[in-house]
C-alpha positions in Angstrom: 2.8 -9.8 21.4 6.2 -11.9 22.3 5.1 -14.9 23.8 8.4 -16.9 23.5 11.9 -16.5 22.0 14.4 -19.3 20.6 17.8 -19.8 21.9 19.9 -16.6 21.7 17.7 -14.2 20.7 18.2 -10.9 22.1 16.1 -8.6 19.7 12.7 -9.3 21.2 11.7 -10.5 24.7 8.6 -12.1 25.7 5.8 -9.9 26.2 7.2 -7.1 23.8 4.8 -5.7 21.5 5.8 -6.2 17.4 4.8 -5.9 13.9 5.3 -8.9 12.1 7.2 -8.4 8.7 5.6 -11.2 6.2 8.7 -10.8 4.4 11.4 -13.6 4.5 13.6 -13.2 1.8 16.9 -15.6 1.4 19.7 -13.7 2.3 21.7 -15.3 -0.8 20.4 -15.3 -3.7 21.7 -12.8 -6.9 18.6 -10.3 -6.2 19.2 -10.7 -2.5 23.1 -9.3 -2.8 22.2 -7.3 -5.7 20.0 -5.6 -2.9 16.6 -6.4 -4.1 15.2 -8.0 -1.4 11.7 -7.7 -2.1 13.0 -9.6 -5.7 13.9 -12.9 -3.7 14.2 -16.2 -6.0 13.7 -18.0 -2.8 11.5 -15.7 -0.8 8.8 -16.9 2.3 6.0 -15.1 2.3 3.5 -15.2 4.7 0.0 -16.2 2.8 2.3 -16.5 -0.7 1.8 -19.4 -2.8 4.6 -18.6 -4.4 6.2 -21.7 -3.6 5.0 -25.1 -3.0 4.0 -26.5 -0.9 2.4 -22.9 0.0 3.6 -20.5 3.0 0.4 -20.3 5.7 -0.7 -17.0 6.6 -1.5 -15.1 10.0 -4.6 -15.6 10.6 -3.8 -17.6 14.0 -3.6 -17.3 17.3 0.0 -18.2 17.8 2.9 -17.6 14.8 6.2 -18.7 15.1 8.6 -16.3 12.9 12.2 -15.4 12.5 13.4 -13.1 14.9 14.5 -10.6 12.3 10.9 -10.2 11.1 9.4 -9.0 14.5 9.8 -5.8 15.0 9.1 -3.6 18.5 6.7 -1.3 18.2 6.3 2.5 20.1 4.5 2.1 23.2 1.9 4.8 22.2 1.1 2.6 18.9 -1.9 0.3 19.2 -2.0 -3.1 17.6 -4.5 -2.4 15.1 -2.5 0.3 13.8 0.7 -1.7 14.0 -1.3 -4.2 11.8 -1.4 -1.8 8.8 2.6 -1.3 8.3 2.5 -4.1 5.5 -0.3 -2.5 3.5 1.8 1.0 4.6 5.0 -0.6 3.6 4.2 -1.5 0.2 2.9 2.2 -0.5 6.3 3.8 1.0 8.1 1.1 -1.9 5.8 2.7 -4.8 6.5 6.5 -3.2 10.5 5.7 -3.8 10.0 4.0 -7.1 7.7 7.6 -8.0 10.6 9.9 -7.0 10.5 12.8 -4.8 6.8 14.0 -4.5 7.8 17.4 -2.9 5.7 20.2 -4.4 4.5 17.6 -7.4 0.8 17.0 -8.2 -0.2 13.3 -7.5 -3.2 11.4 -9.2 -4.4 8.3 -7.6 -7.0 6.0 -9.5 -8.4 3.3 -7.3 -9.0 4.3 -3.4 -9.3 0.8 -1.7 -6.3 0.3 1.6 -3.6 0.9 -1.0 -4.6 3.9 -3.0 -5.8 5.5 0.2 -2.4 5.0 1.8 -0.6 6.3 -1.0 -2.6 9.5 -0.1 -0.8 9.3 3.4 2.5 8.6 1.8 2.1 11.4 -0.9 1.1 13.9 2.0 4.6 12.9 4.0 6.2 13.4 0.6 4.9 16.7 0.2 2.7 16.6 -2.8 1.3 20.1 -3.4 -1.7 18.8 -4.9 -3.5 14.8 -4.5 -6.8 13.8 -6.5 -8.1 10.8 -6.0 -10.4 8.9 -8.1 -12.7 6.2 -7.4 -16.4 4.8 -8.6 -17.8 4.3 -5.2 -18.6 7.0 -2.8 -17.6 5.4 0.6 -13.9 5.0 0.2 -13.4 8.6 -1.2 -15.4 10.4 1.9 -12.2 8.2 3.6 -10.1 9.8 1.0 -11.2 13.3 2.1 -10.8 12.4 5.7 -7.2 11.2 4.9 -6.3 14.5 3.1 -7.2 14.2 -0.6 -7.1 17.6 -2.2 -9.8 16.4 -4.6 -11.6 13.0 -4.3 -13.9 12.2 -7.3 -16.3 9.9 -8.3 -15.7 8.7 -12.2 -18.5 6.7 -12.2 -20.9 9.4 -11.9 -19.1 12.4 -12.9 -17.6 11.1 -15.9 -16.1 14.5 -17.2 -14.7 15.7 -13.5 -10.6 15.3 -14.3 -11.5 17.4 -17.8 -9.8 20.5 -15.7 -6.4 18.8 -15.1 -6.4 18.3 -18.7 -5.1 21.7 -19.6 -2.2 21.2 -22.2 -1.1 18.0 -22.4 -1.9 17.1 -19.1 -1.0 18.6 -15.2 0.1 15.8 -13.2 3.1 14.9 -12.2 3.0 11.5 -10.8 0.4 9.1 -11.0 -0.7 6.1 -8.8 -2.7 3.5 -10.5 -3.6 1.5 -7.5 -7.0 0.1 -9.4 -5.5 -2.5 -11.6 -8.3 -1.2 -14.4 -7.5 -0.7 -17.5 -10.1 2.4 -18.2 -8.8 3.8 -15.0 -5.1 3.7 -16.6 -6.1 4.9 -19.9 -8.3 7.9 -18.7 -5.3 8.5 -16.3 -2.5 9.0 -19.2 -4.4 11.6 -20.4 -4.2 14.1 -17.8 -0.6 13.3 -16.8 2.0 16.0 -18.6 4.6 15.0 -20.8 7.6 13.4 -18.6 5.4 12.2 -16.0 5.5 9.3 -14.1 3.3 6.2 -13.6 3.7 3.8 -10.7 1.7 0.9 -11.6 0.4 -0.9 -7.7 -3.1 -2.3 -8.9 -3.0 -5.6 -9.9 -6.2 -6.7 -12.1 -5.3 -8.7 -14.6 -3.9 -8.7 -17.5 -4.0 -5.4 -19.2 -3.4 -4.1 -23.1 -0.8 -1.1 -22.3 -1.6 2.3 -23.9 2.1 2.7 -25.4 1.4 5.2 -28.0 0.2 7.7 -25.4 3.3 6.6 -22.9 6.0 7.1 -25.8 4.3 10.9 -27.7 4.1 11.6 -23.8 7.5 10.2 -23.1 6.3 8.7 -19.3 7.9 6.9 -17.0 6.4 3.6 -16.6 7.1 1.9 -13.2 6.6 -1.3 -11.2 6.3 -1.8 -7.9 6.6 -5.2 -6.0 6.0 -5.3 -1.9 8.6 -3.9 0.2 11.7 -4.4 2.1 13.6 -1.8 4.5 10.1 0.2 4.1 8.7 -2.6 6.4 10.7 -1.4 9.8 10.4 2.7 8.0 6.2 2.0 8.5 6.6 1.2 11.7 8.9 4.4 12.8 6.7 6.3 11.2 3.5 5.3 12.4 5.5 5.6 16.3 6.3 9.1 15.7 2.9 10.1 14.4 4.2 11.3 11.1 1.5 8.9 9.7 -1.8 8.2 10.5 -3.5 5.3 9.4 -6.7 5.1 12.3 -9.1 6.8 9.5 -8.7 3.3 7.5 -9.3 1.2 10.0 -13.1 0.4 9.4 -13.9 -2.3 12.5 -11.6 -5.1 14.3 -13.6 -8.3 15.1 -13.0 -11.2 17.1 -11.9 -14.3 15.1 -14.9 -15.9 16.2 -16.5 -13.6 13.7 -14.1 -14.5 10.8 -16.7 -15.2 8.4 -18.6 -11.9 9.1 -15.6 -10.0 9.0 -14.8 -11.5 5.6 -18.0 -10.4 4.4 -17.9 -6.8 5.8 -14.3 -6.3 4.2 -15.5 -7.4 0.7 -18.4 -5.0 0.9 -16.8 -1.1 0.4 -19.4 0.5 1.0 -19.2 0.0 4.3 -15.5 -0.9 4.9 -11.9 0.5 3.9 -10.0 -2.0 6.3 -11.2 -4.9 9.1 -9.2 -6.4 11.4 -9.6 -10.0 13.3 -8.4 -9.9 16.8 -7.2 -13.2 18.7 
C-alpha cells in the first residue's frame, strides 16, 4: 500500500495498492542498453549482497522505492497473492529462456515455490504433458493441486520416470529447479535428443554431465531473475490466468517472524509463508 509519493510522481498515489519489483537495475550500463536488464553491472536488489555495502530487504513495515518499481495491482488481487509475482516472475524468465511449451512435455525436478510455479507457467504455456519430481510428499500433493499431470516421489519410488524413458528419452523440456546434481543427472536421461534444459536451482557447485548433453545434443540454459516478466506476473495474476493461492501455505504477523521462519524451512508443512505488517 502507497503511503506517500516524492515530488512529481504521477504513476502511483497514496493509498494505491502495488507489487514491489525488487529489481533496480541501472539504466546505463552495456547489459542495460544491450537489453539485459536482469544482467545489470550495477544492479540494486532488494535483499542482494551483491554489492557492498549490502541492499536491505523488505521485511519492514515502511519501504521507500523508486517509483518505477511499484506497480498497481487489480482490485480483485489480494496482497498475499500480489506478494508472489517475484517468485512468479523469475519462473515466466525460465518459461522464455525454455521456448514455446505449447503441446511439449515438461519435466520439473525439485517442487519447492519455484518448481511448483513453473507448473503454473508451463500450464499457461500449454504443455501437453508436466511431471514433477520431488523426494518429499508434501510439496507434490501441492503439485497435484496446481495441475501436475504426474507428481512423483524419487525418493521412494526410485524406478517411477523408467516409463518416460522409452527411446532416448520423451521429454521435451526440462526444469531443474532442485539445484541437485542426482536430480540433473537422472533427468538427462529421460529427456529426448534436442531437448532442452533450463537450469533455475541453485545448489552449489555441480560437475556437469557433458557427455550425455553433447550424444543428446541438449540445449543447456541459464536463467537469472527477471525483468519485463515482473509487471507480466502481475497482469496475469489480475486477470486470473494464474493462480498462485494453492502455494500460499500461512501469512503471519511479523510479531511471529521467528515462527514463521521456522514453519517456511520445514516442507513438510509449508510451500510458501508470508509476514504481514
Amino acid at each position: 500500500m502507497v503511503a506517500a509519493v516524492g515530488d512529481g510522481v504521477t504513476s502511483v498515489k497514496p493509498g494505491m495498492r502495488v507489487a514491489v519489483n525488487p529489481s533496480k537495475p541501472c539504466g546505463q550500463c552495456l547489459h542495460c542498453k544491450e537489453g539485459m536488464r536482469n544482467q545489470c553491472l550495477d544492479m540494486r536488489f532488494l535483499g542482494s549482497a551483491m554489492r557492498f555495502p549490502h541492499v536491505q530487504g523488505g521485511f519492514r513495515e515502511f519501504l521507500t522505492i523508486d517509483a518505477t518499481q511499484a506497480v498497481p495491482i487489480a482490485d480483485k488481487l489480494s496482497l498475499a497473492e500480489a506478494a508472489v509475482a517475484e517468485p512468479l516472475a523469475v519462473c515466466l524468465h525460465a518459461g522464455k529462456q525454455a521456448g514455446p511449451l505449447l503441446g511439449k512435455r515438461v519435466l520439473i525436478t525439485g517442487c519447492g515455490p519455484i518448481g511448483a510455479l513453473m507448473i503454473l507457467v508451463s500450464r499457461f504455456g500449454g504443455a501437453s504433458e508436466i511431471v514433477v519430481t520431488d523426494v518429499a510428499d508434501a510439496p507434490l500433493a501441492v503439485a497435484r493441486k496446481l495441475g501436475a499431470t504426474h507428481a512423483i516421489n524419487v525418493a521412494t519410488h526410485a524406478t517411477a520416470l523408467d516409463p518416460w524413458r522409452a527411446g532416448k528419452g520423451v521429454f521435451d523440456t526440462l526444469f531443474e529447479a532442485s539445484g541437485n546434481q542426482a536430480a540433473l543427472r537422472t533427468a538427462l536421461d529421460v529427456l529426448r535428443p534436442g531437448a532442452t534444459l533450463v537450469q533455475l536451482g541453485l545448489g552449489g557447485e555441480m560437475t556437469l554431465p557433458i557427455n550425455a548433453i553433447v550424444a543428446k545434443e541438449l540445449q543447456l540454459r541459464g536463467t537469472f531473475r527477471f525483468d519485463p516478466e515482473f509487471e507480466l506476473a502481475v497482469r496475469l495474476m489480475g486477470e486470473g490466468l494464474i493462480d498462485v493461492k494453492p502455494l500460499i501455505t500461512a501469512t503471519m504477523p511479523f510479531e511471529n517472524a521467528v515462527a514463521a521462519f521456522e514453519l517456511a524451512s520445514d516442507r513438510s508443512q509449508s510451500m510458501k509463508v508470508q509476514l504481514s505488517f
